[in-house]
C-alpha positions as CSV (number, residue, x, y, z in Angstrom):
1,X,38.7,36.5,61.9
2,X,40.9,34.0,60.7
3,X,39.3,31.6,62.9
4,X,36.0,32.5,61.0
5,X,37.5,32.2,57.6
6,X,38.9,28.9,58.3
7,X,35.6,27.8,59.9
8,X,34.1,29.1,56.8
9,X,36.3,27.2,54.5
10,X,36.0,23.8,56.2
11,X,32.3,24.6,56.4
12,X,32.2,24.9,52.4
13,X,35.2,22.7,51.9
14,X,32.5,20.4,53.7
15,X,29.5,21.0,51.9
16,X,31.5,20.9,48.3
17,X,32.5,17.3,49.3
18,X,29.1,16.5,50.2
19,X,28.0,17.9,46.9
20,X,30.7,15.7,45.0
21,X,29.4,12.8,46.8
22,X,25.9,13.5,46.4
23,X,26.7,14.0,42.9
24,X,28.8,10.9,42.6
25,X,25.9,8.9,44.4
26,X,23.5,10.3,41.4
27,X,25.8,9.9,39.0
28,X,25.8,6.1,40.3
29,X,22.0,5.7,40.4
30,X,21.7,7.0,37.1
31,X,24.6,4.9,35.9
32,X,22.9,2.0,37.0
33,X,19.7,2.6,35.9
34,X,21.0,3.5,32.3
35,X,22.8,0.0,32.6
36,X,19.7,-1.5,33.3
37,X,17.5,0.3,30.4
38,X,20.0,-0.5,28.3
39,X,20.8,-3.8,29.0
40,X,16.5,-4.3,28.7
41,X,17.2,-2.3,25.1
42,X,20.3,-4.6,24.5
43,X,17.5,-7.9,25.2
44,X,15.0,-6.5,23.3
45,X,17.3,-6.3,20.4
46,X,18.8,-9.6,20.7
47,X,15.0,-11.1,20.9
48,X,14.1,-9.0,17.7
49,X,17.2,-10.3,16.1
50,X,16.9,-13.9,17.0
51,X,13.2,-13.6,15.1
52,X,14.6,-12.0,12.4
53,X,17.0,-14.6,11.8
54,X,14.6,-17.6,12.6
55,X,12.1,-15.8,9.4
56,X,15.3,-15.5,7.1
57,X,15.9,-19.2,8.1
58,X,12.0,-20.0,7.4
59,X,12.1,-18.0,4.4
60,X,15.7,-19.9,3.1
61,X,13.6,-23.4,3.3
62,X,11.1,-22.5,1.5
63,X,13.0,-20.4,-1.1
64,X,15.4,-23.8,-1.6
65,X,12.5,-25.9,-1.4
66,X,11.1,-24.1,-4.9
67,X,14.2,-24.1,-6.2
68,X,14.2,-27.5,-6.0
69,X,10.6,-27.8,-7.5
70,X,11.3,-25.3,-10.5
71,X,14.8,-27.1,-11.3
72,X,12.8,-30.4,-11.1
73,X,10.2,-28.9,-13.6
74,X,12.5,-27.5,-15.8
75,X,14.5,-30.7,-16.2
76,X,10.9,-32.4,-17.2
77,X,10.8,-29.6,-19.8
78,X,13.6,-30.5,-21.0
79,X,13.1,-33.6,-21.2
80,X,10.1,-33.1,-22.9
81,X,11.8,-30.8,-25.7
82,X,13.9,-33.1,-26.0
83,X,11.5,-36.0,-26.7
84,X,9.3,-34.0,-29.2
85,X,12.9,-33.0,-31.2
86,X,13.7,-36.4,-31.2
87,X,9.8,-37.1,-32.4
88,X,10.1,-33.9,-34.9
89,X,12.7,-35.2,-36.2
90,X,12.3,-38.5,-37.2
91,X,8.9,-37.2,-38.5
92,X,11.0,-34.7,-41.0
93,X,13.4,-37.6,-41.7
94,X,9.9,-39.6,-43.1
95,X,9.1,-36.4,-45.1
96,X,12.5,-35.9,-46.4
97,X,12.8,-40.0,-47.6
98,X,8.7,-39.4,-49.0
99,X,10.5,-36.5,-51.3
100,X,13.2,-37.8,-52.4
101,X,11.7,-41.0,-53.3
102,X,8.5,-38.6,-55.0
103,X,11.6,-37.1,-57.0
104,X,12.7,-40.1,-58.0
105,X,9.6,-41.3,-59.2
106,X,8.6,-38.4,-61.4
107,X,11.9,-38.4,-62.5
108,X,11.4,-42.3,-63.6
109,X,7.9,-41.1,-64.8
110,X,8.6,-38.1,-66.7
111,X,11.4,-39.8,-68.8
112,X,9.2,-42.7,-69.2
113,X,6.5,-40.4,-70.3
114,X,8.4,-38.6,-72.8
115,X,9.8,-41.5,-74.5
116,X,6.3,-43.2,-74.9
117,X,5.3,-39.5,-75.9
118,X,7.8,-39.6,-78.7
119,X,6.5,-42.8,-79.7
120,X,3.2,-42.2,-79.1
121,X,3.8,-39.2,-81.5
122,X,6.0,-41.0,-83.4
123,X,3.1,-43.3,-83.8
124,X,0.3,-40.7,-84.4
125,X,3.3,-38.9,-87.3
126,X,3.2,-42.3,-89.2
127,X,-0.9,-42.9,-88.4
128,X,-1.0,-38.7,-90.1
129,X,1.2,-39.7,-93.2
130,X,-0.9,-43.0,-93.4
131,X,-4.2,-41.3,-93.1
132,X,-3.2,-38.3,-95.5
133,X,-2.1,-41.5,-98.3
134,X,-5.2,-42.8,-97.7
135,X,-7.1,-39.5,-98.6
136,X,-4.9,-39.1,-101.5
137,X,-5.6,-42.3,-102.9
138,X,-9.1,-42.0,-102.4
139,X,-8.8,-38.1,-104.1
140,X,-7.3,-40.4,-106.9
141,X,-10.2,-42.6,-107.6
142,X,-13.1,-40.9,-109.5
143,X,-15.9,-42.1,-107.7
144,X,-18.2,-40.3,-110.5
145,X,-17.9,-43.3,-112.8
């Protein structure tokens, strides 16, 4: 019996290592072919990546390249502001001179004016006292006679 129990044990101590290596044999098939699936995952991704960087590159120029247009366009703005200030305000400077020398003329004119109004009514006073003697004198004379 012990004969049989041996033979029994070898036969399974047999079949479990045929098992194991079986198993290790799947275990290797499917090892490799999960290496290969995801080493075609691990390409894929690399591919999709490389695009995605080439489009950020793509998009980059192009971002730079209007930057560079709207800086250029700005500095003409400037530029421009600039120019019309420097237009705006030489125009004000013309209208500020215009004023002042307006003020100084009215103030020229208006003291002018009112010393030939205080002679002009200086003038009409004595031409009043002269015409009001005149009417007296001719008051005086009877004309009845």
């Amino acid at each position: 019996m012990e004969f049989l129990l041996k033979s029994q044990e070898n036969h399974l101590r047999t079949l479990v290592e045929s098992l194991e290596e079986k198993q290790v044999e799947w275990l290797n098939v499917h090892s490799k072919s999960f290496e290969y699936e995801f080493k075609k995952f691990l390409d894929v991704a690399k591919e999709c990546h490389d695009l995605f960087i080439e489009q950020v590159k793509k998009v980059k120029a192009s971002v730079d390249l209007q930057v560079v247009a709207l800086k250029s366009e700005m500095v003409k703005e400037v530029e421009k502001m600039e120019k019309n200030y420097t237009v705006l305000h030489n125009k004000i400077d013309v209208v500020v001179d215009a004023i002042a020398k307006l003020v100084e003329f009215n103030t020229a004119y208006s003291t002018k004016h009112e010393a030939k109004s205080e002679q002009d009514s200086k003038v009409f006073t004595k031409l009043e006292e002269f015409l009001s003697r005149i009417q007296e004198s001719i008051l005086k004379v009877d004309l009845s006679t």
